[in-house]
N, C-alpha and C positions, 0 to 999 in steps of 0.2 A: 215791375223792374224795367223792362221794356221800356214803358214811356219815360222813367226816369234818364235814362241811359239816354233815347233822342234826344228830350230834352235838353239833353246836357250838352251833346256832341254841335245841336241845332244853335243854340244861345252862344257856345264858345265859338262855333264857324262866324256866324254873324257878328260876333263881336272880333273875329281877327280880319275880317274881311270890311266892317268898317263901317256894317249897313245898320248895326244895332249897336246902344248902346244901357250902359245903366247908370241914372240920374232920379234919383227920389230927390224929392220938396214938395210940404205940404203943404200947397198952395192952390186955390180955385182955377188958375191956369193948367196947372201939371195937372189937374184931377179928370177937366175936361179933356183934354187932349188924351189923357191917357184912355180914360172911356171912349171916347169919340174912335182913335185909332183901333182900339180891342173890338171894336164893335165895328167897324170896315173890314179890315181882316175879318172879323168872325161872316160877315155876310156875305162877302167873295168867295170864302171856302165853300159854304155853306149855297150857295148858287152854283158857280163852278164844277167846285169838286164835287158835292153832296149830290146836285143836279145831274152831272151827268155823270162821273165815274161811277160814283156808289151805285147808280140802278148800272153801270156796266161790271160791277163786280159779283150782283146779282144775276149776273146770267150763269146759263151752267158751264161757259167755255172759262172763265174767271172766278167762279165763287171759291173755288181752293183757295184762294187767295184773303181774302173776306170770313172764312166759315168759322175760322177759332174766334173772331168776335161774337158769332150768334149762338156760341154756346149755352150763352141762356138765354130765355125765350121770356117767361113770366117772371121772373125770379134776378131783373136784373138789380144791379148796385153798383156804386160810385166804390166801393171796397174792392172789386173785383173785377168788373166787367170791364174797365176801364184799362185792363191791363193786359186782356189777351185779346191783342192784335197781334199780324204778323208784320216784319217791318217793313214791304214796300206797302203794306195797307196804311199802317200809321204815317208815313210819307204824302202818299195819295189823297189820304183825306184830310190831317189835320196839317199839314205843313201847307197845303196847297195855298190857302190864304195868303199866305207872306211872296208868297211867287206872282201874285197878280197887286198885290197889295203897293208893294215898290216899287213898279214902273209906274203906277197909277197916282202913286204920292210925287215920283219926280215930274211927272207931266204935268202934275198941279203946282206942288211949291218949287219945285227947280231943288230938291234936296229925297234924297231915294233914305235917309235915315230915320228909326221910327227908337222908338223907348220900347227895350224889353218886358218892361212892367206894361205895357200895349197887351203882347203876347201871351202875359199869364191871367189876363180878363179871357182868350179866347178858350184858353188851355183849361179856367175855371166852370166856361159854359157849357164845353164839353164831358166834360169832369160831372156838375150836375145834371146835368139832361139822364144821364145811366143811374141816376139815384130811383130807390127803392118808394122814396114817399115823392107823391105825389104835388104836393106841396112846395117840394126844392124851389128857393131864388135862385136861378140859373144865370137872369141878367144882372142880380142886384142891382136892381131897379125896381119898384112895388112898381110903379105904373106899368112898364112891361112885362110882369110876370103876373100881375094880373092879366092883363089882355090875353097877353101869346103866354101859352100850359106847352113848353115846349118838351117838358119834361113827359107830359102825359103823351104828346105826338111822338115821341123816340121811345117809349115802353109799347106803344102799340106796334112801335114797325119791328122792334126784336119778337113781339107777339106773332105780329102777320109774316113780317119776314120782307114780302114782297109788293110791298106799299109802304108810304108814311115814307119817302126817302128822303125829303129834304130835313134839315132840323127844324129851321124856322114855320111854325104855323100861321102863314102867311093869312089862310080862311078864318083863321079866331078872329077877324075883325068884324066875320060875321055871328053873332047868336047865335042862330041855330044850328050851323057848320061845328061852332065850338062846342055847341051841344050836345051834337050829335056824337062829337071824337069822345066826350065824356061819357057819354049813357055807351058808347062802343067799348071802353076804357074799363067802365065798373062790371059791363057783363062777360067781358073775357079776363078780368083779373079779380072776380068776384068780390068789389067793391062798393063802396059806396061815398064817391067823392063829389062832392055838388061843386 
């Protein structure tokens, strides 16, 4: 209910304030752009925020802040888990994209406005990354979800807790790296996922 509620407050600020808007058309323009922006955003947070806040909400001076998400440990899910944040954590880590994402678009196109249908590619990735099977499309994209198991890299760090903090598995470009998170994956979650 939590993220429903940001959600809500987040997309109505941005759309009275001018920086976001909603424009469906299905068209190979609107679709790239929409992916292309969902996927900026989602990698700024995910650098930024993921990078450096997250491993500072894991320290013991800040994890109060952080600890109702790591309530489950093996046993996460896109049903659930997805929902107990508290709300300067859901701020911190999943709004933080749009806060670096804006100046970064107007220094480029001279226009700080992005399509909210951007925003729910990010909201989507995050959303499956906590799913239960292993398997989740997190990018919807076959090429990137085969490569990068980002879903397997964010079930280990609710696992370990204090590793595994960015989302994106940057090392699954290597073999044996992604190997490794797998064979780490199937013997802490008593699996068997190739």
């Amino acid at each position: 209910m939590k993220i429903v509620v940001f959600l809500t407050v987040v997309s109505s600020t941005m759309n009275v304030l001018g920086l976001a808007y909603w424009k469906f058309e299905l068209s190979s323009d609107f679709i790239l752009t929409y992916f292309f922006e969902g996927y900026c955003i989602w990698l700024l947070k995910d650098f930024f925020s993921l990078g450096l806040l997250h491993k500072l909400l894991h320290t013991p001076k800040y994890y109060y802040l952080h600890k109702l998400h790591h309530k489950w440990t093996k046993d996460t899910s896109n049903l659930y888990t997805n929902y107990y944040f508290d709300l300067l954590d859901i701020v911190l880590e999943n709004a933080a994209g749009l806060f670096f994402y804006i100046p970064l678009k107007y220094l480029v196109t001279g226009s700080f406005r992005f399509n909210l249908y951007s925003y729910l590619l990010v909201v989507w990735i995050d959303h499956t990354l906590h799913s239960c099977n292993p398997y989740s499309s997190c990018f919807l994209n076959p090429l990137l979800d085969f490569v990068f198991r980002a879903n397997i890299r964010h079930s280990l760090h609710h696992t370990v807790i204090n590793d595994y903090f960015l989302f994106m598995p940057w090392s699954h470009i290597f073999p044996s790296t992604k190997r490794a998170e797998i064979e780490n994956y199937n013997k802490l979650h008593k699996t068997d996922v190739d």
